[in-house]
N, C-alpha and C positions, 0 to 999 in steps of 0.2 A: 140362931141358925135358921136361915129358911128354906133348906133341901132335907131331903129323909137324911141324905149321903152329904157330907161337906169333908172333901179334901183342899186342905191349902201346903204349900211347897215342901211337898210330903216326901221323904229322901230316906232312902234302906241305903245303908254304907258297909261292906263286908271286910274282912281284914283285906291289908296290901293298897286300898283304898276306889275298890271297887263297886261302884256305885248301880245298884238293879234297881234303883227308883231313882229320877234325879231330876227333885223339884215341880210333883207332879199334883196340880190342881185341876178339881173337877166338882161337880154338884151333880146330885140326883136328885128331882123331884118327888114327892109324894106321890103313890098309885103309875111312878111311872116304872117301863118297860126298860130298862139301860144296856145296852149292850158295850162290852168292853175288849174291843180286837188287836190282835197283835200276833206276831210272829211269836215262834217257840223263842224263848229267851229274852222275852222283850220288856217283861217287868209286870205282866199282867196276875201272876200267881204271887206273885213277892207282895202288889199292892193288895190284893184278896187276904193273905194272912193279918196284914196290918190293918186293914178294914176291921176284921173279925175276931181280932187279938192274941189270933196266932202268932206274932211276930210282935217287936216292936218298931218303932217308926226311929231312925237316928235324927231327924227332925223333923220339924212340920208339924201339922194337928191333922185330925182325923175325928168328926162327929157321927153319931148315926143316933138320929131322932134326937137331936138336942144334946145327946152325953158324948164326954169327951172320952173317947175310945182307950185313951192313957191313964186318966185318972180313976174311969170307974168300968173298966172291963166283963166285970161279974155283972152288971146292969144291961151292959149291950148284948151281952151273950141271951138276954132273956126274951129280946126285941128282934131276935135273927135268926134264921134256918139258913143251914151251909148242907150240900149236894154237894159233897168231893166229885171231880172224874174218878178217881177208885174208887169200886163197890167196897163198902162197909158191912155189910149185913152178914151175920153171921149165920152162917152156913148150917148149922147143927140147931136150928129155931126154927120154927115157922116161920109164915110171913106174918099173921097179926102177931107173934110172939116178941119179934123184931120192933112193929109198931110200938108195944106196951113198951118196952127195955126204955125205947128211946120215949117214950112218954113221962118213966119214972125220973131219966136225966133229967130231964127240965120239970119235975116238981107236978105235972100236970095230975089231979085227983085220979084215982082206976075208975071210977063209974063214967069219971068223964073221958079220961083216954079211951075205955071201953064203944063208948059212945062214936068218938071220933075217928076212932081207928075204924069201926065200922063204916062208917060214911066216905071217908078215904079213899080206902079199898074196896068201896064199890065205885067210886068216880073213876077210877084209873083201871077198872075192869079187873081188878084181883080178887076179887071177893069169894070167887069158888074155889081160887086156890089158896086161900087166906090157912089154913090148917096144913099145910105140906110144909114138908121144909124146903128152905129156901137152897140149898144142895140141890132141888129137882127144879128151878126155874130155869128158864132160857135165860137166853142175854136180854131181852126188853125185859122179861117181866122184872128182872132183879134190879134194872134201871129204873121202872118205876117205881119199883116198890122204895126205893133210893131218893126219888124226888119227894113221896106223901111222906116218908120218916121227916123229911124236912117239915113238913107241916104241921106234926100232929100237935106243938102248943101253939099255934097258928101265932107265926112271926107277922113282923111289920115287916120286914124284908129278908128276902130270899135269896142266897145268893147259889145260883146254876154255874159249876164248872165244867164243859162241856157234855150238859145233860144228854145228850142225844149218839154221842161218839160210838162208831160202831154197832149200830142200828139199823136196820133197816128202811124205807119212806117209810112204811105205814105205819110203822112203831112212832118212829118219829112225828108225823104227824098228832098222832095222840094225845102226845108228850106236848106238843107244840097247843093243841084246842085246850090243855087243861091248863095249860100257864096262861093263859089266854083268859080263860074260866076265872079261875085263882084273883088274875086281876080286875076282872070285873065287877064280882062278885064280893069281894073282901077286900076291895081297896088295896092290892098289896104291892109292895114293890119290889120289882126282879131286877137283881146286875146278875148279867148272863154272860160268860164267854164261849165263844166258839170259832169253831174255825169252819163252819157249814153258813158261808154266807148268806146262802139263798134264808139261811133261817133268819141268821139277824135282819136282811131285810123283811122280813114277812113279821117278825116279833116285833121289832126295838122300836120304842117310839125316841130315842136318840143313840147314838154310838158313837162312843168315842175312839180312837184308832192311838195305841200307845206304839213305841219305837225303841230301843236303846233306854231305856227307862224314861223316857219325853215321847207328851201326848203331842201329839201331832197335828193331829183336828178334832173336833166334838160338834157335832149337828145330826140335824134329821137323817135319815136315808136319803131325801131327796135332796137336801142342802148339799149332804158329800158328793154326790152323783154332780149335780150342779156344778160341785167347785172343778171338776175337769172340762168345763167348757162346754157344756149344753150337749145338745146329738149333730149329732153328724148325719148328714144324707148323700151319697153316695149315685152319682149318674154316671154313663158310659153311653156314650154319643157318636155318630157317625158322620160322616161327609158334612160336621156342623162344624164353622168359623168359630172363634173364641167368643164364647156367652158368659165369662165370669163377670163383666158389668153390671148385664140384666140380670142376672143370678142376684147379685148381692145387691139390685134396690128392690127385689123382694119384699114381701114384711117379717118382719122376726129372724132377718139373715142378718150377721154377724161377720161376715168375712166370704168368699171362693176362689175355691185355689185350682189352679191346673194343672195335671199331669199326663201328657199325652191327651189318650181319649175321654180319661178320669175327670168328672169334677168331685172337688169335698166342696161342703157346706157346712161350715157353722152357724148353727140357729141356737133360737131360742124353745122352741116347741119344732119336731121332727116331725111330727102326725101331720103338720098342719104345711108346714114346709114342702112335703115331700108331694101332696096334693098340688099346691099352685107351684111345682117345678113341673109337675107332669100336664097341668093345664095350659101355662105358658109352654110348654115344645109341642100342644096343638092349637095354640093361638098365631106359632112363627114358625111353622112344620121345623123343630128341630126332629133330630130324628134320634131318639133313645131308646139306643138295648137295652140296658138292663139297669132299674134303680135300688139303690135297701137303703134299709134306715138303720144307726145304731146308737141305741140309747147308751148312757153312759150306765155301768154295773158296779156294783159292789167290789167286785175281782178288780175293775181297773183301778179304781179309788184306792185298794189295800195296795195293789201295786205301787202306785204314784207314789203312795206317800210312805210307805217301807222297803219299796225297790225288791220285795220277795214277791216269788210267786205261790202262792195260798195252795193250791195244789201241792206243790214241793212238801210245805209247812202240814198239808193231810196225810199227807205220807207219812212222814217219820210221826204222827201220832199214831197213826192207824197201825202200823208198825209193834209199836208202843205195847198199844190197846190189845190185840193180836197174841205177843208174849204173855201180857197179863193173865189173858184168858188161857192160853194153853197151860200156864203154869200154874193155875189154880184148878185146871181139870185135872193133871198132874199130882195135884193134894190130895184131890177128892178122891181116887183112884187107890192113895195109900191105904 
C-alpha cells in the first residue's frame, strides 16, 4: 500500500438494501492534511467508523499504514486517534486525570503518559486548568482537551470529526495552529471533516467531496475551485457598443458573455484579467462603472457537486450541537 489511508470499493449495505457507502475509493498520503466533506447523510460518518473499526465494511478493503483494517483491527486501533464530534471526557475527572484514563487505554507507560500529558496540555493552553474538573470547562476548553486525548499515544493518524463545531473564531483558530503544529512537527496525518469550509480550505492539503454514499471529486483546494470554471470578472459599462470580441482576445480569457450592460468573463487568472479589462477601457475610452472579480469558493464547489447548500447542512448541526450542550448542562445541574 502506498497511502497512510487506502480505501478501494468500500460499500456499508444496511438491511432493506440500503446502501450509506456505495463503492467508495480514495487514498491519503503520509503527513498529509485530508479533509473529507459532505452533506448530513452523505456517508462520511459511516466511512469513519469502517476506517477505524467501528463498523464493518459489506465489502471492499480498507488499509491504514499497510494493515488490513478487516483482518487485524486490534493493530490499527494502535496507529490512530479518533476526536468524536461528542465530547467524551468524563465530567467528574479532571482534565490531566482524563488525559492519564485515556493514556492507560492504549497501553502507554504512566511516567511516560505523565510526561506527555503534560506537554499536551500546555500546547493547547490547558495546563493551569489541568487539575479542575472537567464539569467546570467551557465549550473550547473541553474541545480541546478532546483533540490532545487523541494524541497522548501519539498516533500516525488522527482522525477530527468536526473538531471545531460550535466554537467560537478564536477557539477555533487554536484548534486550527495546533493541527497544523501536530503535522509538522510529527509527521502526522489528519482526515478531518467539517462543515466550516473556510477551515478545510485553510487546513486540507486535499478534500475529498462525498454524496449519497459516492465521492464525487478529490483534489486540492485549488483543483476543486478550478473545476467550476476559473473566476469570473464582472464589468458594467455605459454608452459602450458591444466589446465581447475584444474582451475575449484578452490573454487568459476563456469566453464573454452579454447581458444588457453586464459583461462575464471567464478566465484563467481574475487578478490579472481584471487589470487589462480596466487598462483596455482607457486604451478605447470604454466607459466602466463598476467592475468585481469572483474567485470561485469552497461553498460553490460543495454546491455544484452536492446540489445542498452548506449553510442549510450548519444549521441542523449547529442545532444538533446546541441540544447536546443544553442537555448535558441539564445533568450537570442534577
Amino acid at each position: 500500500m502506498s497511502g497512510m489511508i487506502e480505501a478501494r470499493g468500500l460499500v456499508k449495505e444496511y438491511a432493506g438494501g440500503v446502501r450509506a457507502v456505495d463503492g467508495v475509493d480514495f487514498s491519503v498520503a503520509e503527513g498529509e492534511i485530508f479533509g473529507f466533506l459532505g452533506p448530513n447523510g452523505a456517508g462520511k460518518s459511516t466511512t469513519i467508523s469502517m476506517i477505524t473499526t467501528l463498523s464493518t465494511p459489506t465489502s471492499g478493503s480498507v488499509f491504514v499504514d499497510g494493515i488490513d483494517v478487516a483482518r487485524d483491527p486490534g493493530a490499527v486501533r494502535k496507529v490512530i486517534g479518533l476526536v468524536p464530534q461528542d465530547l467524551t471526557s468524563d465530567d467528574d475527572l479532571s482534565g490531566r486525570e482524563n488525559m492519564l484514563l485515556q493514556a492507560d487505554l492504549y497501553g502507554v507507560p504512566r511516567r511516560e503518559a505523565k510526561e506527555r500529558a503534560d506537554e499536551l496540555l500546555e500546547m493547547i493552553q490547558l495546563h493551569d486548568a489541568a487539575d479542575r474538573l472537567v464539569d467546570t470547562y467551557s465549550g473550547g476548553m473541553r474541545k480541546r482537551l478532546e483533540v490532545i486525548e487523541g494524541l497522548i499515544h501519539r498516533p500516525k493518524v488522527l482522525f477530527l470529526d468536526e473538531p471545531t463545531l460550535g466554537l467560537d473564531v478564536q477557539t477555533r483558530k487554536i484548534i486550527w495552529d495546533h493541527i497544523l503544529d501536530m503535522r509538522r512537527e510529527h509527521g502526522m496525518t489528519v482526515f478531518l471533516t467539517t462543515h466550516y469550509l473556510e477551515e478545510a480550505d485553510f487546513l486540507c492539503d486535499r478534500i475529498a467531496i462525498i454524496d449519497g454514499g459516492r465521492i464525487k471529486i478529490v483534489g486540492t483546494p485549488d483543483e476543486l475551485k478550478t473545476s467550476l470554471g476559473g473566476d469570473k470578472v464582472y464589468i458594467e459599462t455605459e454608452g459602450v457598443d458591444d466589446i465581447c470580441d475584444a474582451l475575449s482576445r484578452l490573454s487568459g480569457v476563456r469566453s464573454a458573455s452579454r447581458d444588457g450592460r453586464t459583461y462575464k468573463i471567464d478566465t484563467e487568472d481574475g487578478d490579472r484579467t481584471i487589470r487589462d479589462v480596466l487598462s483596455a477601457a482607457a486604451d478605447n475610452d470604454w466607459h466602466v462603472v463598476n467592475a468585481s472579480l469572483n474567485h470561485p469558493s469552497l461553498t460553490e464547489v460543495f454546491l455544484e457537486y452536492t446540489g445542498k447548500n452548506v449553510r442549510d447542512q450548519m444549521g441542523d448541526s449547529s442545532k444538533e450541537e446546541v441540544r447536546r450542550q443544553n442537555l448535558q448542562s441539564r445533568r450537570r445541574q442534577k
